[in-house]
Each structure stands twice: as C-alpha cells, then as structure tokens.
C-alpha positions as CSV (number, residue, x, y, z in Angstrom):
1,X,223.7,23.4,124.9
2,X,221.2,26.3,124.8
3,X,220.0,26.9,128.9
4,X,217.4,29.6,127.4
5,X,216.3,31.8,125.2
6,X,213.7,35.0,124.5
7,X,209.8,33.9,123.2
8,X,208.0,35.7,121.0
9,X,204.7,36.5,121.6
10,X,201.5,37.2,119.2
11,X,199.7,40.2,119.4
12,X,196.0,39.1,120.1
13,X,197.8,38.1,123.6
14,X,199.4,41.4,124.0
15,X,198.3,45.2,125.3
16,X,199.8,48.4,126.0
17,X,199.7,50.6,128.2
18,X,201.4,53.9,128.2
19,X,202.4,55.4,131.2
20,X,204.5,58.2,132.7
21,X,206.0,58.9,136.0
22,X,207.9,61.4,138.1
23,X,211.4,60.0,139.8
24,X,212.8,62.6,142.5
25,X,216.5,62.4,142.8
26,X,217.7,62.7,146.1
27,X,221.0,64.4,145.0
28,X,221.0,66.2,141.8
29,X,224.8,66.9,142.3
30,X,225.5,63.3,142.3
31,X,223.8,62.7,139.1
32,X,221.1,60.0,138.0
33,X,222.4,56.8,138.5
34,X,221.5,53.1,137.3
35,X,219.6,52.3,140.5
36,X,217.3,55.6,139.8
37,X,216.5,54.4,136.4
38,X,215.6,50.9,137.9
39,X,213.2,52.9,140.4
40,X,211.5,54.5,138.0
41,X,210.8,51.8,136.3
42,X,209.5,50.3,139.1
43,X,207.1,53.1,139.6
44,X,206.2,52.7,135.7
45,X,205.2,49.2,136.6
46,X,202.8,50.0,139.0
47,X,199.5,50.1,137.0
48,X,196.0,49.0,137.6
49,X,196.3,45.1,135.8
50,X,193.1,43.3,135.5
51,X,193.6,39.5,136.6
52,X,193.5,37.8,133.6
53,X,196.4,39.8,132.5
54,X,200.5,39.9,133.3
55,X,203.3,42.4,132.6
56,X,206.0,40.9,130.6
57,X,207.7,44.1,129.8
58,X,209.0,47.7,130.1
59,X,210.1,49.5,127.0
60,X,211.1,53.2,128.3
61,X,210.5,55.8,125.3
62,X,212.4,59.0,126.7
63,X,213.4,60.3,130.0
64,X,212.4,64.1,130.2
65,X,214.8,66.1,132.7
66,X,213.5,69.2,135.1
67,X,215.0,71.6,132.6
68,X,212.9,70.3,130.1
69,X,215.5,68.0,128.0
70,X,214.5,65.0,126.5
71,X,216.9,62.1,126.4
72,X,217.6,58.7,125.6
73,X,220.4,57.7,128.2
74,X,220.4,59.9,131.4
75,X,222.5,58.3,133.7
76,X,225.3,60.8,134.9
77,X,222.8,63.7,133.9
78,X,222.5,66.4,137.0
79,X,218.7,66.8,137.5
80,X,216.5,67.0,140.5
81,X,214.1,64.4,139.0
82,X,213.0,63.0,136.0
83,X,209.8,62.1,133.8
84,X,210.0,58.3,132.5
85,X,207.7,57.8,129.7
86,X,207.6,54.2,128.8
87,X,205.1,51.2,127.2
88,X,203.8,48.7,129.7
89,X,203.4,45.5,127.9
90,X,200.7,43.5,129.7
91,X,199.8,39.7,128.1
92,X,197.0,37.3,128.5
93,X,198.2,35.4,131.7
94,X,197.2,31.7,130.6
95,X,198.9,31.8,127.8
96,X,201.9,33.2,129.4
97,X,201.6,30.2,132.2
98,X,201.4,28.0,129.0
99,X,204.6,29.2,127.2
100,X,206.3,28.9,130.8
101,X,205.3,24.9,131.3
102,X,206.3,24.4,127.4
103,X,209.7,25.7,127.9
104,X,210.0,23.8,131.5
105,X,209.3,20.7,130.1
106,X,212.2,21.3,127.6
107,X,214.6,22.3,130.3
108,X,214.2,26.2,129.2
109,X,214.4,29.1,130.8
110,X,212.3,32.0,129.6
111,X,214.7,35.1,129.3
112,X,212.2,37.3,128.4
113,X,208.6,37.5,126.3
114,X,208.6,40.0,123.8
115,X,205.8,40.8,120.9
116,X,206.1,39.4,118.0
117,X,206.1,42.8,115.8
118,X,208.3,44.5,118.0
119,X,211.0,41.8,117.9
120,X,210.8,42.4,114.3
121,X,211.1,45.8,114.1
122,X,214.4,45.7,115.8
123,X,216.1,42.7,112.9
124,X,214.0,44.6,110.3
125,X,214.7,48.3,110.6
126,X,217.8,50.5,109.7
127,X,218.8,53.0,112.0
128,X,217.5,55.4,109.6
129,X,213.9,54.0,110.0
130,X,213.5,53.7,113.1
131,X,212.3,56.9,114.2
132,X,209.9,56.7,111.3
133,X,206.1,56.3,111.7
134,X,205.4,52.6,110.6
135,X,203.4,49.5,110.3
136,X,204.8,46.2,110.2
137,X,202.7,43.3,108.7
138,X,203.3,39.7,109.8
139,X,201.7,37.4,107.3
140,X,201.6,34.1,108.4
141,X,199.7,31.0,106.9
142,X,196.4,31.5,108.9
143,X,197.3,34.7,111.2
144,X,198.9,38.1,110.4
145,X,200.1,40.5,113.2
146,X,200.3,43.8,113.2
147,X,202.5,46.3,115.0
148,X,202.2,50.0,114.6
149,X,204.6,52.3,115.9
150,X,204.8,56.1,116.5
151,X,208.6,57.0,115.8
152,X,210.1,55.6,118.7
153,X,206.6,54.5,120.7
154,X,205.3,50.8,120.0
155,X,200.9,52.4,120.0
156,X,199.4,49.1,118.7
157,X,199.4,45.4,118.3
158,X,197.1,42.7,117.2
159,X,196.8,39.8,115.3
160,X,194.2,39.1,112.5
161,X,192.8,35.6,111.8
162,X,193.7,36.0,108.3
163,X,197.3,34.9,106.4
164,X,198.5,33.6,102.9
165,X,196.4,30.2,103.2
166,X,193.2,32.8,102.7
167,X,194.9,34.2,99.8
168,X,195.7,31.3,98.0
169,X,192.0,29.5,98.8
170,X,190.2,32.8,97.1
171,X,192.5,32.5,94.0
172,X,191.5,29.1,93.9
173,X,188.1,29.7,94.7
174,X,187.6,32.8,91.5
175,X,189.9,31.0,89.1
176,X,188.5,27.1,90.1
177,X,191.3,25.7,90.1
178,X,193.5,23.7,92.8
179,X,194.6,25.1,95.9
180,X,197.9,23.4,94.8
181,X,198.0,25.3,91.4
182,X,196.9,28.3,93.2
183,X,199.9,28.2,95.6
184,X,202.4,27.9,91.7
185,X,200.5,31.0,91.0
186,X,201.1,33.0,94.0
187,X,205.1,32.2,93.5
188,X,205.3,32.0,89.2
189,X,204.2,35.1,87.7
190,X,204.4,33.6,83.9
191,X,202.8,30.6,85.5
192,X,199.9,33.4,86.4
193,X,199.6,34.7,83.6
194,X,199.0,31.2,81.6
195,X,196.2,30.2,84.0
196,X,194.6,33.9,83.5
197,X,194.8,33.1,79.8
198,X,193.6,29.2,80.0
199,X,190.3,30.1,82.5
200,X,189.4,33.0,80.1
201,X,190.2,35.8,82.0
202,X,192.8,37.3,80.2
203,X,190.0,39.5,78.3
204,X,190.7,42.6,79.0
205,X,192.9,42.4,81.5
206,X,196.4,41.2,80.5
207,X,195.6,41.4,76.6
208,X,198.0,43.3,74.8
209,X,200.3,43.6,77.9
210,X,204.0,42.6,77.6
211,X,204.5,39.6,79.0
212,X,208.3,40.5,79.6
213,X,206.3,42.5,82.9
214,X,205.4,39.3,84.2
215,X,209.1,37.5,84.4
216,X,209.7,36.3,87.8
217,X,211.9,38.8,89.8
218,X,214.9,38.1,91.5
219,X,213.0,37.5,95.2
220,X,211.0,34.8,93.2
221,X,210.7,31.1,94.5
C-alpha cells in the first residue's frame, strides 16, 4: 500500500526567489554540523511572501565558507560561519490547499511539492549535464512548462498555454485535412510526405528529395 508520495507541481503556480544568508558558528573548532545547516536554512526561509503565496521548498545552491571556499557539503568543515545561497520555491497557495484535500481524500500524504521541470531535470540529466546551462521543455497536450537553469541554479519556470494539440490543429488547419490524419502525420513521416504530395504541396518543397530521408526513425510510433 503506498501511504504517500512527492507531487509535482506546474510552473505557472511556481516562483523563485533567490536568497543568501550569513550562519555564524558558535564553535569553528567543532566544525559545521547538521543542525547548522538546518538553521541556515531556516534563516533562508525567512522572506517577505505575499499572501496569496506558500513556500513548498528549499533547494540550497552552494555554501561559501569564511576563507572564501565554495562547497557543496560542508558539514565537518572548520569555519566561523558560512554564506547559504539557496532557491526559495514559493507556489500559488490555493492550489497548494487543492492538491492537499485531493491527496486527503485518497488517504495520501504529501511528502513534498516539487516543480515540474525540476523533477525532470534530476530523471533526465547525466551527471555530466548537470552543471550545464539549460532549458527543459515540457510539452504537453494543451500546456508546455518551461524550466531554465543556470548550471547548478533553477532561474526560471513557467508554463505556456500552448502543447502538441496546437500543433496538430495548425497542421490540420494549412493542409485541411482531419485532426485525426493530422495526428498520423505528426508520428508517420512517409505518411507526411504522401499528404504533402496529395494536397499539392510538394511543389518545391519535397520534389526531387529522397524519400529514403523521410523513413520513420527508430523513436517512431
């Protein structure tokens, strides 16, 4: 039986915030321990929200030590503070309230909200890419959501009110044909190329081309 599980969370809903903070250790000897990282991240926390809005996450970025190193992990490190530079994710609180009475009513508990682009970047990436500067497109049926990230930093995240169902009604639309022969299109290629030929349009643009460029590739459905 599943007691709970981690929700995704589209863009349009989401904002952040970057911040950065100052944690004074009250031993450097000692070194930085757990419960100074979960301070810090308090203090990170502590923004100016507007009311209509929630935080449903912290993503620290790097942890800057007095000598000037920047680190990933620096728990045992012996510094006299710290800078914690981290991404406060803040969300549209009624819709938040929503996903929490959805999941309530199917005996869930929410584990944590994360957006939907950043979710993906961590299943989608290699370790190689992820310090890379990047976009990642979403492309749903009627919405696609955009993430954009800074190496490490997650700067941006929306969602547009366009997906593949706007694709394959404006193929439909220029070629007249049917939404349903406009979908075999999108996923054929020969089967594109035939329609190109049989509305006329092939003039000049796939005469004399090789058709063998238009087999279907392996990724094809």
């Amino acid at each position: 039986r599943i007691n709970s599980a981690y929700v995704t969370i589209p863009g349009k809903y989401v904002t952040i915030v970057q911040n950065s903070v100052i944690k004074e250790i009250k031993d450097k000897f000692a070194g930085i321990s757990i419960r100074d990282i979960n301070s810090g991240l308090m203090l990170v926390k502590d923004i100016d929200l507007p009311e209509n809005q929630t935080i449903i996450d912290i993503v620290p970025e790097n942890f800057i030590l007095e000598d000037g190193q920047t680190v990933s992990d620096p728990i045992g490190s012996f510094s006299g503070s710290f800078t914690l530079n981290a991404e406060v994710m803040i969300a549209d609180k009624e819709y938040v309230k929503k996903l929490h009475q959805i999941f309530k009513k199917a005996d869930l508990e929410i584990d944590g909200i994360i957006p939907n682009t950043l979710a993906q970047r961590n299943l989608i990436l290699d370790n190689n890419e992820l310090n890379d500067n990047i976009m990642i497109l979403d492309i749903g049926a009627g919405n696609t959501d955009i993430g954009i990230f800074d190496g490490s930093r997650f700067i941006y995240t929306n969602t547009i009110p366009l997906g593949g169902d706007s694709v394959t009604n404006d193929i439909a639309l220029v070629l007249d044909i049917s939404v349903e022969e406009a979908e075999k299109l999108i996923r054929k290629p020969e089967y594109f190329a035939m329609m190109l030929i049989k509305n006329n349009v092939a003039d000049g643009v796939v005469a004399g081309a090789k058709f063998n460029s238009l087999k279907p590739s392996k990724y094809s459905t």
